[in-house]
Backbone as CSV, one residue per row, in Angstrom:
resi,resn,N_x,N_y,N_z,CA_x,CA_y,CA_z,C_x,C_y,C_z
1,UNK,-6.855,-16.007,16.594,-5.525,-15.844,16.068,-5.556,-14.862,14.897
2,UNK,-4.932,-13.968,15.380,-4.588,-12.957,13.799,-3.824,-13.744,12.645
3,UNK,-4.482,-13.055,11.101,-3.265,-13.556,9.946,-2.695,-12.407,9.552
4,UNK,-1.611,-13.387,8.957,-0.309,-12.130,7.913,-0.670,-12.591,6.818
5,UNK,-1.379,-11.084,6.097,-1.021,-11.350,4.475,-0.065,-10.696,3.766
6,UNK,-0.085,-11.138,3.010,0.892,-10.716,1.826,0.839,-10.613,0.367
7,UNK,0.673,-9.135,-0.107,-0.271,-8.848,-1.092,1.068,-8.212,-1.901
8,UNK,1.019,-9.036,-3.164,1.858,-8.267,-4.237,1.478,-8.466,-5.191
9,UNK,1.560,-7.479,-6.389,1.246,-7.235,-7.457,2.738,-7.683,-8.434
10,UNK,3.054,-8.530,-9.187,4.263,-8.085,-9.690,4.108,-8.706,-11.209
11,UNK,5.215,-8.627,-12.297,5.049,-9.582,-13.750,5.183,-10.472,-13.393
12,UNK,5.289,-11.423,-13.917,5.761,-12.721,-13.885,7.503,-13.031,-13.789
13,UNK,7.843,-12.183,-14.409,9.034,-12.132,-13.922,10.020,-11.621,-13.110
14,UNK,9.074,-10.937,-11.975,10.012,-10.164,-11.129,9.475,-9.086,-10.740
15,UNK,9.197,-8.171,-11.913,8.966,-6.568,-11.757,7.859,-5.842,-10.806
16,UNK,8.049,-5.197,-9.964,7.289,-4.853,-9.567,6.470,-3.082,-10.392
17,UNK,7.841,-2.691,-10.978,7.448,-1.567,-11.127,7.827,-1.277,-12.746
18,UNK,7.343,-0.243,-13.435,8.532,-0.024,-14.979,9.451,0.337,-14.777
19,UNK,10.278,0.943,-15.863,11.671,1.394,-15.941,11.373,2.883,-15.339
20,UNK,10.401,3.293,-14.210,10.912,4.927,-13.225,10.261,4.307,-12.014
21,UNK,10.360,4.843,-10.929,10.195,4.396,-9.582,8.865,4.744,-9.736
22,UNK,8.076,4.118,-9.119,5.856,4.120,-8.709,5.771,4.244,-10.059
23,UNK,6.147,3.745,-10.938,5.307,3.522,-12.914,5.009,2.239,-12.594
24,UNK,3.782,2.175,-11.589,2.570,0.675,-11.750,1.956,0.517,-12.599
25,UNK,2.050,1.408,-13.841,0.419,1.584,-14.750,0.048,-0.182,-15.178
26,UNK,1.397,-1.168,-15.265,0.712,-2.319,-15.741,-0.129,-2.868,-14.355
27,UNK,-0.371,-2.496,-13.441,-1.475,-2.775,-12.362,-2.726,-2.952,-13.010
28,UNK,-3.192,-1.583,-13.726,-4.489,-1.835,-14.028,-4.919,-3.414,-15.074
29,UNK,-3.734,-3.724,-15.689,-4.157,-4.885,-16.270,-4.740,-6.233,-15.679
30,UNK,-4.417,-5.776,-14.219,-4.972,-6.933,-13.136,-6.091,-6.583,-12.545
31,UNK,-5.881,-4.818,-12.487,-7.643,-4.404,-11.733,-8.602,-4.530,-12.488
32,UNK,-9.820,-5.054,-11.760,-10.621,-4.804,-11.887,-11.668,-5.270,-11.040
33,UNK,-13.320,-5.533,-11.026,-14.183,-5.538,-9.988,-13.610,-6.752,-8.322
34,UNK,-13.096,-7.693,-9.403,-12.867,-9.060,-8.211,-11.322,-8.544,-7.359
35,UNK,-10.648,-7.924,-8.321,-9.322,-7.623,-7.095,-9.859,-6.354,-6.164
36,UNK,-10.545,-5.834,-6.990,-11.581,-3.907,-6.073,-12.367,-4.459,-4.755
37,UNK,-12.791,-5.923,-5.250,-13.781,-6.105,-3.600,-12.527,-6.820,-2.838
38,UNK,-11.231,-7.101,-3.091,-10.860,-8.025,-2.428,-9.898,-7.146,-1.874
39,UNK,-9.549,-5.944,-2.259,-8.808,-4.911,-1.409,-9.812,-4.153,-0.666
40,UNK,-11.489,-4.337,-0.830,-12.028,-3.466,-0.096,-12.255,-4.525,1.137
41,UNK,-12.390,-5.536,0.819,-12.193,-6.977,1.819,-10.948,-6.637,2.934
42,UNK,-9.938,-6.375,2.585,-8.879,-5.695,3.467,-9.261,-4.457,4.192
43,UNK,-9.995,-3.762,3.989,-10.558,-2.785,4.808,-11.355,-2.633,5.954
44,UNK,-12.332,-3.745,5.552,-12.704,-4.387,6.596,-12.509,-5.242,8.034
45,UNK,-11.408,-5.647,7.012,-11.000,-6.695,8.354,-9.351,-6.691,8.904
46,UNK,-8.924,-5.787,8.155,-7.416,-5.297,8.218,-7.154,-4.422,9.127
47,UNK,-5.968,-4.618,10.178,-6.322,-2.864,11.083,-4.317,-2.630,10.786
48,UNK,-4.009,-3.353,10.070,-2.655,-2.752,10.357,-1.864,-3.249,9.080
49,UNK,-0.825,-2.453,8.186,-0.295,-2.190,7.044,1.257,-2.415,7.325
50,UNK,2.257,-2.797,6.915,3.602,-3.105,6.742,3.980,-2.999,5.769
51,UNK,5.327,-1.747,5.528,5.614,-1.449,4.328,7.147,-1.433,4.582
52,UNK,7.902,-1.673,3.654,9.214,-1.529,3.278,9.201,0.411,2.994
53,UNK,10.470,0.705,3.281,10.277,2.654,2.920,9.807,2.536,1.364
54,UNK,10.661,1.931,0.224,9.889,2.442,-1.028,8.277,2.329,-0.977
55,UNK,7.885,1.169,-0.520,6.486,0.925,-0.608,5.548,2.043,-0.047
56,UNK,6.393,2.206,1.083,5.288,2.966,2.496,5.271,4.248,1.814
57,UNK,6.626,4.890,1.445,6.428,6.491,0.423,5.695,7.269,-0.561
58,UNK,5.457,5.611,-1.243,4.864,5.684,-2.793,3.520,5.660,-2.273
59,UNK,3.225,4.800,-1.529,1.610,4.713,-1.215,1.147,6.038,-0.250
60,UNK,2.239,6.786,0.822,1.952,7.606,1.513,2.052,9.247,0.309
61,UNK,2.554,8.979,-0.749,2.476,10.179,-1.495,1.223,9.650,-2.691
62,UNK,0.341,8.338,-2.598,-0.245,8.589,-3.602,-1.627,8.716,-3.066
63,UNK,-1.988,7.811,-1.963,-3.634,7.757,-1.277,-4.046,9.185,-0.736
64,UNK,-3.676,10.310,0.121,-4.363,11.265,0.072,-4.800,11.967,-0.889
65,UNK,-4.195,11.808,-2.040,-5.131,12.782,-3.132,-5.275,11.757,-4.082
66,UNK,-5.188,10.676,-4.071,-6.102,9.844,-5.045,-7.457,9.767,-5.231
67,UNK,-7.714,9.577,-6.628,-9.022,10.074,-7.337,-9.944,8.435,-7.581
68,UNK,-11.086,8.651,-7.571,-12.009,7.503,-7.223,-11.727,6.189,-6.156
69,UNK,-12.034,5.065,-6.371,-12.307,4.025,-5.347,-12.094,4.631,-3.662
70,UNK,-13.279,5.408,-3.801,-13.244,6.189,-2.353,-13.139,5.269,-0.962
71,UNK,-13.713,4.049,-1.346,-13.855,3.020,-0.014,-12.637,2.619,0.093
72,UNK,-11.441,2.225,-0.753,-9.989,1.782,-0.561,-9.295,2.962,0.020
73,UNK,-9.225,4.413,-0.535,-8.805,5.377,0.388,-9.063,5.806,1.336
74,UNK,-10.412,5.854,1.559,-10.571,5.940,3.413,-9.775,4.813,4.050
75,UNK,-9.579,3.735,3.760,-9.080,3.000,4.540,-7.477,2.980,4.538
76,UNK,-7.138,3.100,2.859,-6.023,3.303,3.089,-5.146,4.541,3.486
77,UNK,-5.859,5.593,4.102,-5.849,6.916,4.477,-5.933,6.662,5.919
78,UNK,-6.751,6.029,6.548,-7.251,6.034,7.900,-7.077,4.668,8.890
79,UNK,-5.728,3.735,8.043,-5.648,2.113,9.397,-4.205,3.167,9.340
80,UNK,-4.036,2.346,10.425,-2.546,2.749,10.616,-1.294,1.540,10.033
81,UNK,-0.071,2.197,10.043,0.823,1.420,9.078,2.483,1.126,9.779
82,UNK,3.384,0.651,9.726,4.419,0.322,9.677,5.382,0.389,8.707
83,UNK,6.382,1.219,8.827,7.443,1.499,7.771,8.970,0.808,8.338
84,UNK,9.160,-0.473,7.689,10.404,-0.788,8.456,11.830,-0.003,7.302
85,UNK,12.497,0.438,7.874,13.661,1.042,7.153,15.223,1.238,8.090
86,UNK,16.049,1.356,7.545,17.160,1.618,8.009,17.625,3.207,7.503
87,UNK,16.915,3.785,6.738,17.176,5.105,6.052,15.741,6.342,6.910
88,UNK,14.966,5.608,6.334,14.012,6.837,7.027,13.948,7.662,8.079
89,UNK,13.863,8.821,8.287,13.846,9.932,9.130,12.337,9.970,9.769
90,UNK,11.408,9.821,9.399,10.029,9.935,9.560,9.278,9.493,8.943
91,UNK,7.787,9.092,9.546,6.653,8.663,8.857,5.493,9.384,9.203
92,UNK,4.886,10.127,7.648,4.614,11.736,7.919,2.902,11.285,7.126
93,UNK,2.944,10.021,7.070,1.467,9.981,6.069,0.502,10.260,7.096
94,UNK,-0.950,10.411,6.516,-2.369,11.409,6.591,-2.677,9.784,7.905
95,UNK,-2.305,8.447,7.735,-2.750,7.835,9.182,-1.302,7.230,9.973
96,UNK,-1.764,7.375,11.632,-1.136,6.985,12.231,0.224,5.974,11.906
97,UNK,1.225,6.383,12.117,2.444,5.515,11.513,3.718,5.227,12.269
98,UNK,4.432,4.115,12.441,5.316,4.322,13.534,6.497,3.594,12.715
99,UNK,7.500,4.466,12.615,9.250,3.927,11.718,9.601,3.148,13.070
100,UNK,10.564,1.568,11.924,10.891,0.910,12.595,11.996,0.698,12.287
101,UNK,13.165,1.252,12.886,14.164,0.508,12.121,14.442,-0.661,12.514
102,UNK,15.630,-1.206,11.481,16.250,-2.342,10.945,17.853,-2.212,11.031
């Protein structure tokens, strides 16, 4: 039997992001070695990604040229993904991707 996870980062109160759209910087206050093996843990055993359009955009404009944790970008460069939206025109990221609307 396959699982669904469900991986979010957010404050405690809600936020996912700061006051401009993809300003995660309070992320790093959560990274570090034990969340790094546990997203590289997803690489392994993960073959497929589900994103809402903001999500799928932000991550499809930030993983091809992101700088270090090379083992999370190959993967997150190279599984393929799901963009469910009612707006999107296309899904144009560096792996296999198929828009779904809603």
């Amino acid at each position: 039997m396959r699982k669904l996870v469900v991986w979010n980062l957010m404050t405690l109160d809600g936020y996912f992001e700061g006051s401009k759209p993809w300003d995660i910087e309070f992320h790093n206050l959560a990274w570090g070695p034990e969340l790094e093996k546990y997203a590289e843990q997803f690489g392994e055993d993960g073959d497929l990604l589900v994103f809402g359009r903001k999500t799928y955009e932000g991550m499809a404009s930030y993983w091809p040229t992101a700088e270090g944790e090379e083992k999370i970008k190959t993967y997150m460069n190279g599984i393929a993904k799901i963009a469910v939206s009612r707006t999107m025109k296309s899904a144009d990221s560096a792996a296999p991707s198929l828009r779904i609307r809603c």
